[in-house]
LUMTIKE-846274 format. One record per residue: x, y, z of N, C-alpha, C in turn. Coordinates in steps of 0.2 Angstrom, whole numbers, plus 5000, padded with zeros to 4 digits. Example, Ala and Ser with C-alpha at 12.3 -4.5 7.8 and 13.67 -1.06 7.14 Angstrom:
<nodes>
NODE  npx  npy  npz capx capy capz  cpx  cpy  cpz
NODE 5066 4972 5039 5062 4978 5039 5066 4984 5039
NODE 5064 4989 5035 5068 4995 5036 5064 5000 5039
</nodes>
This chain:
<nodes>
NODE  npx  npy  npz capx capy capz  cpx  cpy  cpz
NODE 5437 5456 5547 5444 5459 5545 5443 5466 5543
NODE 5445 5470 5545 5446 5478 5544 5451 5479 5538
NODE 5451 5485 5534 5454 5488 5531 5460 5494 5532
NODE 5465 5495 5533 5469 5499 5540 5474 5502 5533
NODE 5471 5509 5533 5479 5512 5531 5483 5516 5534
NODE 5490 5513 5532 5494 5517 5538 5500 5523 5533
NODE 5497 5529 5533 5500 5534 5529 5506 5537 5532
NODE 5513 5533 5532 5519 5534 5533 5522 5528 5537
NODE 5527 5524 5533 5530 5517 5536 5537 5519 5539
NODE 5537 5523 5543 5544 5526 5546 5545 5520 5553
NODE 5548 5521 5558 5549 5517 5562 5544 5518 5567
NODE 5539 5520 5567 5531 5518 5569 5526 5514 5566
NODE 5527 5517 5562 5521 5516 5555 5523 5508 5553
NODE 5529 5506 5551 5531 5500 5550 5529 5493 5555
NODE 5532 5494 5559 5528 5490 5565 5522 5490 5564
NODE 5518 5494 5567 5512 5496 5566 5508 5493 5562
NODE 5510 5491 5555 5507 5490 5549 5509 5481 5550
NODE 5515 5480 5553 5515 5471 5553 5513 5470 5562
NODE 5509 5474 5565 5505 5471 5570 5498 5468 5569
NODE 5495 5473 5565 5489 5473 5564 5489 5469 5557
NODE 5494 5466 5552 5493 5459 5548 5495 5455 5552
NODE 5497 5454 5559 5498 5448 5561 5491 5446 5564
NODE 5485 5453 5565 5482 5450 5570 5474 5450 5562
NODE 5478 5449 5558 5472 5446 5552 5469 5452 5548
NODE 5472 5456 5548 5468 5463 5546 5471 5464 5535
NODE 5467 5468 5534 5472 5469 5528 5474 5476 5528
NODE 5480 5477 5527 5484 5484 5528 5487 5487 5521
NODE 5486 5493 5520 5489 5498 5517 5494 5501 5518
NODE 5500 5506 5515 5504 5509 5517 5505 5515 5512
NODE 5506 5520 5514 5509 5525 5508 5516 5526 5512
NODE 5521 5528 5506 5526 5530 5509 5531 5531 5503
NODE 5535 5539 5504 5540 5538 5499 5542 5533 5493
NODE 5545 5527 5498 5550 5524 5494 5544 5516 5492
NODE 5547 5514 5489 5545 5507 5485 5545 5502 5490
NODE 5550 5502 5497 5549 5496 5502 5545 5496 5507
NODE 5542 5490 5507 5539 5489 5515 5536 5482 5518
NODE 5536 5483 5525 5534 5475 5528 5530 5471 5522
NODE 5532 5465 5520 5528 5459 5517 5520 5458 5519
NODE 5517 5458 5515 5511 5459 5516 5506 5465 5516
NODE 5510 5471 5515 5506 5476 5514 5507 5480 5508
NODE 5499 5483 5506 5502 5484 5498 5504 5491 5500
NODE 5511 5492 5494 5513 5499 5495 5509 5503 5488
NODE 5509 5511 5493 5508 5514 5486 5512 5519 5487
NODE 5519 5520 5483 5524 5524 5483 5521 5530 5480
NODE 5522 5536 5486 5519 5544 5483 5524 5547 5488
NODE 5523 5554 5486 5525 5560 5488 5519 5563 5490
NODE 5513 5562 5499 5509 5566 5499 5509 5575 5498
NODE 5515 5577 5498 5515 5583 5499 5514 5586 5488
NODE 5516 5582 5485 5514 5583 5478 5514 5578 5471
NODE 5515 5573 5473 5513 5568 5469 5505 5568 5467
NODE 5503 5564 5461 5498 5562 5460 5495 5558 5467
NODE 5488 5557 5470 5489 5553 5476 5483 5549 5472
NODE 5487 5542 5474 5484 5534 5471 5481 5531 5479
NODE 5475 5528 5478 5474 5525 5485 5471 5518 5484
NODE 5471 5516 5490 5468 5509 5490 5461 5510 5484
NODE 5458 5506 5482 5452 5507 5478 5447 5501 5482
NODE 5450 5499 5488 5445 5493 5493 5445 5501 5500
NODE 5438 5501 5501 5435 5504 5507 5440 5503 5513
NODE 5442 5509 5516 5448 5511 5524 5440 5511 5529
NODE 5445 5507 5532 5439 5506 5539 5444 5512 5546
NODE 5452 5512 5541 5453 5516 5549 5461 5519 5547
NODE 5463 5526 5548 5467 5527 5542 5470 5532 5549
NODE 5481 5529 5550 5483 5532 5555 5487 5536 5547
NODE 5488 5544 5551 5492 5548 5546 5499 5551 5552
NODE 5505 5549 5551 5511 5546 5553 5519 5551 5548
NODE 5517 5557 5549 5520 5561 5545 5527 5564 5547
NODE 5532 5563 5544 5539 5566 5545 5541 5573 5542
NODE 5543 5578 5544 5546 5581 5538 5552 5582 5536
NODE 5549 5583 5531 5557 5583 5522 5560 5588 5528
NODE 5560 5595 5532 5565 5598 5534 5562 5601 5540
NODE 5567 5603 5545 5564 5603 5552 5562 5611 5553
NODE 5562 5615 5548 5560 5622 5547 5551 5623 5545
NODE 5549 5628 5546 5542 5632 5547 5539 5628 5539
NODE 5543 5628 5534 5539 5625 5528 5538 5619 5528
NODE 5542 5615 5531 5544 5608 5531 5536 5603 5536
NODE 5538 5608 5541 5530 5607 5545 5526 5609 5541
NODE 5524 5615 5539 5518 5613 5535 5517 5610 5529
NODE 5521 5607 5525 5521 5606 5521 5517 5596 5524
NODE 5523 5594 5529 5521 5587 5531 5513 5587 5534
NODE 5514 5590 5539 5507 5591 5545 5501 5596 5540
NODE 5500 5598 5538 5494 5601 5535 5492 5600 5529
NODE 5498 5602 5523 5500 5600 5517 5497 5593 5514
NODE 5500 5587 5516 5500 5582 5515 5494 5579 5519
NODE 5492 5579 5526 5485 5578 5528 5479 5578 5523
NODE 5477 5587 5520 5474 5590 5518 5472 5586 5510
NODE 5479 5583 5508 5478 5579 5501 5474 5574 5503
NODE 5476 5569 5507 5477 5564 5509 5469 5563 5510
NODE 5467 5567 5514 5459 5570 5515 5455 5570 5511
NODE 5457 5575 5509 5452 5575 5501 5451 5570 5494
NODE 5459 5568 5495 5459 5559 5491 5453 5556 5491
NODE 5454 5555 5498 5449 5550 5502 5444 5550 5501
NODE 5442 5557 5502 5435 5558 5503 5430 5559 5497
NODE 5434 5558 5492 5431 5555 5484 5429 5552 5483
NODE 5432 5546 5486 5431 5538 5486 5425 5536 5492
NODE 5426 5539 5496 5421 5534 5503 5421 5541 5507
NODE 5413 5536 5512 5415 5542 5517 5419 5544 5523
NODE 5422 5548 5526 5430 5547 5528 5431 5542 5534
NODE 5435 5539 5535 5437 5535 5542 5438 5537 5547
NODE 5439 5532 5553 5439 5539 5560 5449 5539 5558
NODE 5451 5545 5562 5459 5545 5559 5463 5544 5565
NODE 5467 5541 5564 5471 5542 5572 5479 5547 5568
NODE 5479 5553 5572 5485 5556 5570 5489 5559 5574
NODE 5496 5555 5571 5500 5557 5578 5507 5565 5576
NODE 5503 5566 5583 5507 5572 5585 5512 5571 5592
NODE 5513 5578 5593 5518 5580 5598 5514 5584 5604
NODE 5516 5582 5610 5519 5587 5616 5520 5592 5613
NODE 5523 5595 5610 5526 5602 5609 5520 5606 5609
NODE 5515 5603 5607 5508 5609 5608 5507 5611 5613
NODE 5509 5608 5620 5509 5613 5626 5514 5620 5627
NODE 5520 5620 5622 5524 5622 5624 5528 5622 5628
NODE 5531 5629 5630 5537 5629 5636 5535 5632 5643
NODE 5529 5631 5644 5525 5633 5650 5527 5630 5655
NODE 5530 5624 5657 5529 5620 5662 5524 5618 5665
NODE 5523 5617 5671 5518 5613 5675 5519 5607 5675
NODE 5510 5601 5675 5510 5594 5673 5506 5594 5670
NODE 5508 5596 5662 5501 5595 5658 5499 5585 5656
NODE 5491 5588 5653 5490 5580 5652 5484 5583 5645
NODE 5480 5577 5646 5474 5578 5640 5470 5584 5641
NODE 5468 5584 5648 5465 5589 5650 5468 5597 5650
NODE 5473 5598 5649 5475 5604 5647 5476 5608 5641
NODE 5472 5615 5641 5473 5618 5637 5481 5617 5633
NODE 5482 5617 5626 5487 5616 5623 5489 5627 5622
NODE 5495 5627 5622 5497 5635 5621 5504 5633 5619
NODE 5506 5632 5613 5510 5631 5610 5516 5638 5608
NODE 5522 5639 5609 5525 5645 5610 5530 5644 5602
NODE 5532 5638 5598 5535 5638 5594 5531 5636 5586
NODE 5533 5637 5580 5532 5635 5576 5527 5628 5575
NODE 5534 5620 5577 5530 5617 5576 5525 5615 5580
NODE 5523 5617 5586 5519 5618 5591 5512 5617 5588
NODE 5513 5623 5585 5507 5628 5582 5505 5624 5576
NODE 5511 5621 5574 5506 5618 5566 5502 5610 5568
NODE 5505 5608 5573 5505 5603 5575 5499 5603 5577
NODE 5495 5610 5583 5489 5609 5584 5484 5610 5578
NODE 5487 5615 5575 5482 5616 5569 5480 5611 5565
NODE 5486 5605 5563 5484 5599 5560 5478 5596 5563
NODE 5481 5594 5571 5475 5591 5574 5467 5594 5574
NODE 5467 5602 5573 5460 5604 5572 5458 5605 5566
NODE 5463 5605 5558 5459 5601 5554 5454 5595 5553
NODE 5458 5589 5555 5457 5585 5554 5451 5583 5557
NODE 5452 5584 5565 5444 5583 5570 5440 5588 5567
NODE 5441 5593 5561 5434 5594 5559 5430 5592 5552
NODE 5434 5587 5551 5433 5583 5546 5429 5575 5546
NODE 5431 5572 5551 5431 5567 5553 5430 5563 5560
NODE 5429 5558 5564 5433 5556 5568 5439 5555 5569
NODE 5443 5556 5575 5449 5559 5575 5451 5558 5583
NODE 5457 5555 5582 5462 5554 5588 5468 5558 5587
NODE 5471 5563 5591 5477 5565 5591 5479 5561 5595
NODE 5485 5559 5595 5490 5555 5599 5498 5560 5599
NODE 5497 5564 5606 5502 5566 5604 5509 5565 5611
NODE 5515 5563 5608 5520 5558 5612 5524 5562 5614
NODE 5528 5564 5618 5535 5568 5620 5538 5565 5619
NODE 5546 5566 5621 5552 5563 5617 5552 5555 5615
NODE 5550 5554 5609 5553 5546 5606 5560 5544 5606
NODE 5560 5539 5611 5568 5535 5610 5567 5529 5608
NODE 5573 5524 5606 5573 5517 5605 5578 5517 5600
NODE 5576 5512 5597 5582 5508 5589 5581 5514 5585
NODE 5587 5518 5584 5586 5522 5577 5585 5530 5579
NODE 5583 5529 5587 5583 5536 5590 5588 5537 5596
NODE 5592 5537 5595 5598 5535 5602 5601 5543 5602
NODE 5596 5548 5605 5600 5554 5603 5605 5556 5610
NODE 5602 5554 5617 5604 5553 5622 5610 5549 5622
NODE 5610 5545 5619 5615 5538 5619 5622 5542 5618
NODE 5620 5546 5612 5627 5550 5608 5629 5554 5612
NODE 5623 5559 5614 5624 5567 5618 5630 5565 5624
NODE 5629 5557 5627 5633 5554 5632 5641 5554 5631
NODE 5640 5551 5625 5646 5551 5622 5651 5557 5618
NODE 5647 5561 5617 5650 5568 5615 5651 5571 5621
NODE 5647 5571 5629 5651 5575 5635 5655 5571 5634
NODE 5660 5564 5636 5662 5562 5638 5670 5564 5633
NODE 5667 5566 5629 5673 5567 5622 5674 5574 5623
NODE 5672 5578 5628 5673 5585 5628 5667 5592 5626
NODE 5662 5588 5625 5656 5594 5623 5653 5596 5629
NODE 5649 5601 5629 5646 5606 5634 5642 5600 5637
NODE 5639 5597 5642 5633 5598 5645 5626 5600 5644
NODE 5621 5598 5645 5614 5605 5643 5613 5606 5649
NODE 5610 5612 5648 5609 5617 5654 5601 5612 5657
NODE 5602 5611 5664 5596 5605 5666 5588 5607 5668
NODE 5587 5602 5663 5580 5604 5664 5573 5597 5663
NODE 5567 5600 5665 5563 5590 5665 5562 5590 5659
NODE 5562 5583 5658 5562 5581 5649 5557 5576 5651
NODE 5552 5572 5644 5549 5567 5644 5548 5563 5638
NODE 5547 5559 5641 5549 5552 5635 5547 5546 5634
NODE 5548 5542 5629 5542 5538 5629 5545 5533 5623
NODE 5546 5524 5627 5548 5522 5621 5545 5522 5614
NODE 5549 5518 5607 5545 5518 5604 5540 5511 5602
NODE 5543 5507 5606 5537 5502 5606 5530 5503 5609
NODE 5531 5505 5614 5526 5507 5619 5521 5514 5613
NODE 5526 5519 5611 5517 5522 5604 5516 5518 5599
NODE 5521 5514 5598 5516 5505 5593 5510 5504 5600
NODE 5511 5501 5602 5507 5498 5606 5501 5502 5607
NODE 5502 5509 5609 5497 5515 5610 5496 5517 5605
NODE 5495 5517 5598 5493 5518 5591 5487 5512 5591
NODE 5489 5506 5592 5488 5499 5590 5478 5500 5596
NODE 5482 5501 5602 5476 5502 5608 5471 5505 5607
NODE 5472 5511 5604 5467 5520 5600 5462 5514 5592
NODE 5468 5512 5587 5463 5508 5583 5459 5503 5584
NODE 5461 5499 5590 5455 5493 5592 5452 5498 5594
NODE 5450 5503 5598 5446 5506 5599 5440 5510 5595
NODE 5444 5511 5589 5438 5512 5584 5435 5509 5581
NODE 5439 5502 5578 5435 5497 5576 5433 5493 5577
NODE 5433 5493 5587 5425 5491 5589 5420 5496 5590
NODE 5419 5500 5587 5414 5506 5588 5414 5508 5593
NODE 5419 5508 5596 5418 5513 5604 5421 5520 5603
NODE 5417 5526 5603 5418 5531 5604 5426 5532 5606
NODE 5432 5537 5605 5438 5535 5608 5438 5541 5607
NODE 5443 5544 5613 5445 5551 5616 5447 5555 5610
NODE 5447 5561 5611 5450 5567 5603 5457 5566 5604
NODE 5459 5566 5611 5468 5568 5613 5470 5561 5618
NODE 5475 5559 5614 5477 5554 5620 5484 5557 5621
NODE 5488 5558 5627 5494 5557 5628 5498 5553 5628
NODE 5505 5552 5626 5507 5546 5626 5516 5548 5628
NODE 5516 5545 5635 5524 5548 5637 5524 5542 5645
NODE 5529 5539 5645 5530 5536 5652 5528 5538 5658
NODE 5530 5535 5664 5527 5536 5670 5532 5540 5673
NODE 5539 5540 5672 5544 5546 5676 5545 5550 5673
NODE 5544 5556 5671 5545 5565 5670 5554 5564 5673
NODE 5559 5566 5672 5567 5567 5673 5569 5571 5669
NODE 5575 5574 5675 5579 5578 5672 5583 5575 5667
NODE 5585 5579 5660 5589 5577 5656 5597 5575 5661
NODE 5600 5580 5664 5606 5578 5667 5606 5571 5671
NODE 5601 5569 5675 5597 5563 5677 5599 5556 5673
NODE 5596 5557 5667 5594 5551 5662 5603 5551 5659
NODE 5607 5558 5657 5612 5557 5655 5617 5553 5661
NODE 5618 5556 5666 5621 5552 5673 5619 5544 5672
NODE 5614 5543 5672 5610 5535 5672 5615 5531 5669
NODE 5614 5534 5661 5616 5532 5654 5626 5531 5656
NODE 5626 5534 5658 5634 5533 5658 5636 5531 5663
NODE 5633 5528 5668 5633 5525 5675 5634 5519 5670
NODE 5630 5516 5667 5629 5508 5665 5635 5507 5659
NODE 5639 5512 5658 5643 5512 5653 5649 5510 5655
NODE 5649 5512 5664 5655 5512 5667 5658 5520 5666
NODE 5656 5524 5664 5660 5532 5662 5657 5534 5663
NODE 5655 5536 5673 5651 5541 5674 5651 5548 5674
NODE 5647 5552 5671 5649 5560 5671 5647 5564 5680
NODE 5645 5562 5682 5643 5565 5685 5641 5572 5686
NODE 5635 5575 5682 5633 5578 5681 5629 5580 5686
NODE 5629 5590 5687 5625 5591 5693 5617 5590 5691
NODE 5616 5588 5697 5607 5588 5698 5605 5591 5702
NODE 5604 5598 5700 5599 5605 5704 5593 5602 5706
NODE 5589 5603 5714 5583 5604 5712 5577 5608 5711
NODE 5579 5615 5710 5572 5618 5706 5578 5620 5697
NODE 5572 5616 5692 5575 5618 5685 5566 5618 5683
NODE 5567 5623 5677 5562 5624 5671 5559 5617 5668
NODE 5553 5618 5663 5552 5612 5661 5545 5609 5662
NODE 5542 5605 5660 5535 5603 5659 5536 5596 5663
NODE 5532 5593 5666 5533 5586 5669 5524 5584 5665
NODE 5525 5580 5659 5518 5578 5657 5516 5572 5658
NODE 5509 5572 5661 5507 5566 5663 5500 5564 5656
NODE 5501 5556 5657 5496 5552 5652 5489 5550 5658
NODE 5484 5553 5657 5478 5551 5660 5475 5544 5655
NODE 5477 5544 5651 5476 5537 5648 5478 5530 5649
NODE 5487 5533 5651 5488 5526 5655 5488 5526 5663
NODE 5489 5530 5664 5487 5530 5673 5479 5525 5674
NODE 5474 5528 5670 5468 5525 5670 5467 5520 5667
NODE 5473 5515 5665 5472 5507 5665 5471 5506 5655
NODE 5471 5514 5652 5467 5511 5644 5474 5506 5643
NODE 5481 5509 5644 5485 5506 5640 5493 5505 5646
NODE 5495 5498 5647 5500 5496 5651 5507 5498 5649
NODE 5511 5502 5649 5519 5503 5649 5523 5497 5646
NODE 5526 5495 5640 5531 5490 5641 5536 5493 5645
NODE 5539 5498 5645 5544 5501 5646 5543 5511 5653
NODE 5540 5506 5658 5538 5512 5661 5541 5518 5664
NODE 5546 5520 5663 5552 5521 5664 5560 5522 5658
NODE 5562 5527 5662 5568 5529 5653 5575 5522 5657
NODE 5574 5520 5664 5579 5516 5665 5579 5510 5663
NODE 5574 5504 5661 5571 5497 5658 5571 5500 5653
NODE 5567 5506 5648 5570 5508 5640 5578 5509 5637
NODE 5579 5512 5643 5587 5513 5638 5592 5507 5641
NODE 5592 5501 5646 5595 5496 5648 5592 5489 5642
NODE 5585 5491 5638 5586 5486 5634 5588 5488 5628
NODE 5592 5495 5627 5592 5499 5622 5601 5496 5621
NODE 5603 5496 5628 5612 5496 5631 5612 5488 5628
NODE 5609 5483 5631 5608 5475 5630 5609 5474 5625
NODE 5607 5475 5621 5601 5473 5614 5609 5472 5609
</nodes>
């Protein structure tokens, strides 16, 4: 039985923490508020300035799963650097540090285009691009260390397509068409979960995984689809040369980890169902 703390129970982290006590583990969580899955101990804090309290039993494997309090340049650093760098040093008082799995963003590549994957230089053009890489290169100099970093997350809780459908249809602009990627959120449970058995059978695990489905689509694409199934088609045009990055996962193409959801069509039809 490993020891697993998972620093953030947001709609990743949550799952994630009752996967791994289902499979016998015992699990930790920090996180803002006072609730969480049955069976893990919480430690409510504010990593960005609370005092930081930690398990007092040895972390065999510590995902850091961080939100920020606001979507501007402070906000980022304060969640991805800030709060990391505590959390770190916490640790590193107690024991010697665990391998990390921490999840990032695509947006590292930036607005470059191509087909980036793990193998590609990251060249970040925005804010949180830039703090995003930098988190990941503190961290890997600290420790063992996995970035996992995801393109658009959709599912339960993230229907931003769902709505953007419903507002063209109510009279808002279109977005101007370009390729988008994405990736349920069960499938980065799943790819979170994959990265940690991997370290806690001592095998060596990748610095960068990828983590985004198998079809790259135009936004206008996926909107058309979505309101195809609704019955209210937009009809929206689909150009074919638009801007935009098409990113591929060398991870799951290579068999580490199987797609629940390979595709944004069987994603958002079990989103429409449900």
């Amino acid at each position: 039985m490993a020891h697993i703390l998972v620093a953030g129970l947001g709609d990743l982290g949550r799952p994630l923490a009752q996967g791994w006590l289902a499979a016998g583990h015992q699990v930790s969580g920090i996180r803002r508020g006072q609730d969480g899955p049955a069976g893990v101990d919480i430690y409510s804090q504010d990593l960005t300035s609370d005092p930081l309290q930690l398990p007092p039993d040895q972390i065999d494997l510590l995902y850091i799963i961080m939100t920020p309090g606001s979507r501007d340049e402070a906000g980022y650093r304060a969640a991805y650097l800030q709060a990391p760098a505590r959390l770190l040093d916490a640790l590193a008082r107690q024991q010697p540090l665990p391998p990390v799995i921490f999840v990032s963003s695509t947006a590292v590549y930036g607005d470059h285009g191509g087909d980036p994957d793990e193998h590609t230089e990251p060249k970040p053009d925005a804010f949180n691009g830039r703090i995003l890489l930098a988190a990941e290169q503190e961290i890997s100099l600290r420790t063992l260390a996995t970035a996992v970093r995801f393109s658009g997350i959709y599912g339960p809780g993230r229907e931003r397509l769902l709505k953007q459908a419903e507002n063209i249809r109510a009279g808002a602009a279109a977005p101007v068409p370009q390729w988008t990627n994405r990736i349920h959120s069960i499938d980065c449970v799943g790819i979170l979960q994959r990265v940690g058995d991997g370290w806690l059978s001592g095998d060596m695990q990748l610095p960068v995984v990828v983590g985004t489905d198998a079809e790259p689509a135009l936004n206008v694409s996926v909107l058309n689809w979505i309101s195809e199934q609704t019955g209210e088609p937009l009809n929206l045009f689909e150009p074919d040369i638009v801007p935009g990055k098409r990113i591929r996962s060398r991870f799951i193409s290579e068999g580490q980890y199987r797609l629940v959801y390979p595709d944004y069509r069987q994603g958002y039809a079990a989103m429409l169902n449900s």
